[in-house]
N, C-alpha and C positions, 0 to 999 in steps of 0.2 A: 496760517491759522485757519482760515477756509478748506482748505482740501482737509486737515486733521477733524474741525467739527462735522465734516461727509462723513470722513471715515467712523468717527464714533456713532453718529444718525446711522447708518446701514449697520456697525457690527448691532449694536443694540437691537435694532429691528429684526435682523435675522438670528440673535441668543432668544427672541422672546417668540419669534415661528418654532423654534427649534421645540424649547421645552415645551409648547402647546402641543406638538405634533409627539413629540416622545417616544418616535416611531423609525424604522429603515421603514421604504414603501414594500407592500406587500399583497399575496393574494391569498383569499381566502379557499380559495378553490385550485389549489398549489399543484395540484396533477393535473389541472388543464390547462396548466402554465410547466408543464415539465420540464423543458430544454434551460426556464431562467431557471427553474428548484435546481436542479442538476444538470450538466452537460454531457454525465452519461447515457439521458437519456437519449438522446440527440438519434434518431436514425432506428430507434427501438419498436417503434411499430411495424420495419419494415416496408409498408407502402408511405409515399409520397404524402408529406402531411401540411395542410396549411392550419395557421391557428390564431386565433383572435380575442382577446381580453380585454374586459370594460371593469374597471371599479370606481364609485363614486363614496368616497368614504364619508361619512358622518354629514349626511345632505343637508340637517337641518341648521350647521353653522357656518355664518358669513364666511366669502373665500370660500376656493372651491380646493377639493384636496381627490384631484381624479385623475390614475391610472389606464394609459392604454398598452398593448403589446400586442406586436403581430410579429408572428415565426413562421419559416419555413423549416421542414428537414426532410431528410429520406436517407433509406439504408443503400449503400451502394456495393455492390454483391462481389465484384471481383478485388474490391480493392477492402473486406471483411470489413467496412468502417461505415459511420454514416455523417454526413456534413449537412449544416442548415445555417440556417439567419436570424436572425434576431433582432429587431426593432422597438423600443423602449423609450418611454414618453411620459415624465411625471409631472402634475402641476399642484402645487403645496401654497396654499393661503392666499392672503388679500395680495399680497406683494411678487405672487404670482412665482413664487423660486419654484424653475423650472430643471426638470435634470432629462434630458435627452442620448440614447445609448443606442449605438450600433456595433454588433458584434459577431464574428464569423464563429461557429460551432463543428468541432468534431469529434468522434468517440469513435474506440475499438471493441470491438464484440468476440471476447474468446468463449469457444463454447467448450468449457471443461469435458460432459459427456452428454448421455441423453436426458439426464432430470436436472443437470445444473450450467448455470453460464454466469459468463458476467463480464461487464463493462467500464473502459472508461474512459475519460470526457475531459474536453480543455476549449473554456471561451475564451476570445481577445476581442479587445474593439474600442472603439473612441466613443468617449463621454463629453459631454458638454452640460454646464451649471448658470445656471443666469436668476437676475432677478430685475425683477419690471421697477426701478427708480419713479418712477411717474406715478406707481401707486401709493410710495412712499411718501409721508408728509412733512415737512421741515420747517424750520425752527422762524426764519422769514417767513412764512407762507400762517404759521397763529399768529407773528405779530403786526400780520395784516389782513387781521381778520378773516383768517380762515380763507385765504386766498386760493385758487384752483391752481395755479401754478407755482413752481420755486422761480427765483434768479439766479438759483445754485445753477452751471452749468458741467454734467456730470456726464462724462463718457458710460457707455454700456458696461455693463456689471456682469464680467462674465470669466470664466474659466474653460480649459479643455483638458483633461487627461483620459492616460491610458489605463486601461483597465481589465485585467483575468481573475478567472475562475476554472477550478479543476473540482472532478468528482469523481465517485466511481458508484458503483452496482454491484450487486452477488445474489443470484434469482435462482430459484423452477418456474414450472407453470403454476405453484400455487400461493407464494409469498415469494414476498423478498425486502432487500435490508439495503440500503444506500448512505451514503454522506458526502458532502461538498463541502468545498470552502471558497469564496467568492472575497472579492479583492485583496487575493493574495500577495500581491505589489503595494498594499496601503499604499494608493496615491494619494496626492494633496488637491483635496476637494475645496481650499481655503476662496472664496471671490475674493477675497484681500490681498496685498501681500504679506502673506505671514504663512504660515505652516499651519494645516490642521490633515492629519492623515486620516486614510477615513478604514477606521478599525475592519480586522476580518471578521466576517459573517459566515458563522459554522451551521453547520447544518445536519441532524441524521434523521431518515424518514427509511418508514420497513410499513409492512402491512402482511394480510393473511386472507385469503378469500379460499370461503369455504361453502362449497356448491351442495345445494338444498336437494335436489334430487337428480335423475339421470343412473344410466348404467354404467358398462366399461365399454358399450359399443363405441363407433366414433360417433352417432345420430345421437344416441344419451349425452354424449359429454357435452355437444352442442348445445344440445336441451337444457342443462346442468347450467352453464354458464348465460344463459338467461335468467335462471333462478337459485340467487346469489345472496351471501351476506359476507362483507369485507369488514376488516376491521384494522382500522388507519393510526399510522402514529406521525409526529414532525415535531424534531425539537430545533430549536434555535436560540443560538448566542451569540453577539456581539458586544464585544465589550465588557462593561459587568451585566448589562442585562437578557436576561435569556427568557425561552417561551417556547407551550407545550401546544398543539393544536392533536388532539386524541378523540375519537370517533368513531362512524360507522354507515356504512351504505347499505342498503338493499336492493336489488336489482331481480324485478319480474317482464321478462318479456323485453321491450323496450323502455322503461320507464324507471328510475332510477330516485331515488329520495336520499336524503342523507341529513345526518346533525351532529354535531363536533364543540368541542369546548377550549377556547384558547386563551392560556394564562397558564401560571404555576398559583395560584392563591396561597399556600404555604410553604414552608423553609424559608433557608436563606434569602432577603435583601437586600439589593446593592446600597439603598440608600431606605432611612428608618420613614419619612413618607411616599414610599414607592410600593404601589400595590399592585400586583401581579395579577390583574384579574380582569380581562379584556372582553371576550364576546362570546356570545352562544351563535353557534350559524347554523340554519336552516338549509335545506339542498332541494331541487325537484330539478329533474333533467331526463332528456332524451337521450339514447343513444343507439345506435344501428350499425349496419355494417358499414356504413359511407360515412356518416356524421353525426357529429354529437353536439348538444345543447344545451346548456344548463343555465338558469338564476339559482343563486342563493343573497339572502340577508342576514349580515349580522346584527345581534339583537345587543346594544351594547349593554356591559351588565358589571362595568367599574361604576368609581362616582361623577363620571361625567351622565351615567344616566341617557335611557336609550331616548326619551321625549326632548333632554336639550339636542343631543347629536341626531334624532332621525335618525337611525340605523345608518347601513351601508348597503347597496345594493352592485352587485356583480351578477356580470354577464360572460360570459365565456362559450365560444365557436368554434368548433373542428371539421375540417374536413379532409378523408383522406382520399386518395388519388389511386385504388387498387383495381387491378382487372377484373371485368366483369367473370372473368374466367380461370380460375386456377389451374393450374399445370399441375399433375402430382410429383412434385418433388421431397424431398427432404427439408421439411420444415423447421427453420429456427424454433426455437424457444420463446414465445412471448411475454411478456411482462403481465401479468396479470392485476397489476392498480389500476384502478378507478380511470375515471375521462377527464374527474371534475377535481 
């Protein structure tokens, strides 16, 4: 009778984390997390790339709901393919449910001809779920007055599965169009014993950048691609619920601005109080030939309201590992999307 009133205390407490959060974790800054959006991109820049992700979602409510992620990749020349790493790290409300992900990354690069190529990608890796019992409060513990501790005594609350994702790419140098699908294995993400599979998370993301000035020399096009306006799309679905992030950058010199808008606000609903209408996000970032920088905020702009949530604030770090010196070779094709 004890271990079954656990079990109803935890599933309970983790149904009502669930619907508050009403969210897969996410970035709002999805290109400068390229390798989790897609595994095609894995090895795309070519130089040796380290990379690093800070989200702190909605700061201004209790429990913390913050995102980090650190990747490695690089393109590896004889073997046409590029491999990297992955490291992934969520912590979601008072109760602390934690989801922990490492996973190895690799992708193919065919280069069709000289204006088209395209890519594709397959991650694997071990996940781990947990959630901190201690910050949970039980049923002993108000009927003694609000005691600091339970006398429930509860083994660790945890889970591990496995976990992939495949994607691919189809590019020139001045747009391109991608999609992924990420837990293609529906593992069972349940901390109980019971079954809960955790639905696949589809994904299509394409963009266009379209250079302000410059000529056809090769000194113009360089020029050109300092002074820039991209224009970005990403949709995603899982499950019944799905979501659009559609925007735009500008890029002078090194200095990079952007703003985007995530939600579908009309059509179809999966459920009749379910409103599709998440965040306005603001952009300012650096980028160079070695590394790139960005914050952005989203401004939230459903009814939870940007003054109870505080916004969200994101951080995002690149740095790549290229020769001070180019060889003149026969150069890949680059992807031409954003940093951030």
């Amino acid at each position: 009778m004890r271990a079954l009133k656990i079990h109803i205390i935890v599933f309970v407490s983790i149904f009502i984390f669930a619907d508050a959060k009403a969210q897969h974790y996410q970035f709002s800054q999805f290109y400068a997390a390229q390798t989790y959006l897609n595994p095609a991109f894995t090895g795309a820049n070519m130089c040796p790339r380290l990379g690093v992700n800070y989200r702190n979602q909605w700061s201004a409510i209790p429990g913390q709901f913050v995102t980090y992620q650190v990747s490695y990749d690089q393109f590896v020349k004889p073997l046409n393919s590029g491999l990297g790493l992955l490291f992934f790290s969520d912590n979601a409300g008072s109760s602390n449910l934690k989801t922990t992900q490492f996973s190895g990354l690799y992708s193919y690069q065919l280069q069709i001809n000289k204006e088209y190529a395209a890519r594709a990608g397959f991650s694997a890796g071990g996940v781990q779920r947990s959630i901190d019992y201690s910050a949970l409060t039980f049923g002993d513990q108000i009927a003694r007055g609000g005691a600091s501790s339970s006398i429930e005594n509860i083994n660790s609350i945890r889970t591990t599965y496995f976990d992939a994702s495949f994607g691919g790419l189809f590019y020139s140098a001045t747009w391109w169009l991608g999609s992924s699908i990420n837990h293609i294995n529906r593992p069972n993400q349940s901390l109980l014993e019971e079954s809960a599979k955790l639905p696949g998370d589809f994904k299509v993301h394409g963009g266009y950048k379209l250079l302000l000035e410059g000529d056809d020399s090769e000194s113009g096009k360089r020029n050109a691609e300092k002074n820039s306006l991209t224009f970005v799309g990403n949709y995603k679905k899982q499950s019944r619920f799905n979501q659009v992030d559609i925007g735009l950058y500008y890029s002078k010199n090194y200095f990079v601005v952007g703003a985007w808008y995530r939600g579908i606000p009309i059509g179809h609903k999966p459920y009749s109080w379910y409103r599709n209408n998440d965040a306005l996000v603001l952009l300012f970032g650096m980028s160079t030939d070695k590394f790139n920088v960005g914050y952005s905020y989203d401004i939230t702009v459903s009814k939870l309201t940007n003054v109870s949530s505080g916004g969200t604030h994101e951080v995002s770090f690149s740095y790549q590992f290229c020769p001070s010196k180019k060889k003149k070779k026969k150069r890949s094709i680059l992807i031409s999307c954003p940093k951030f």
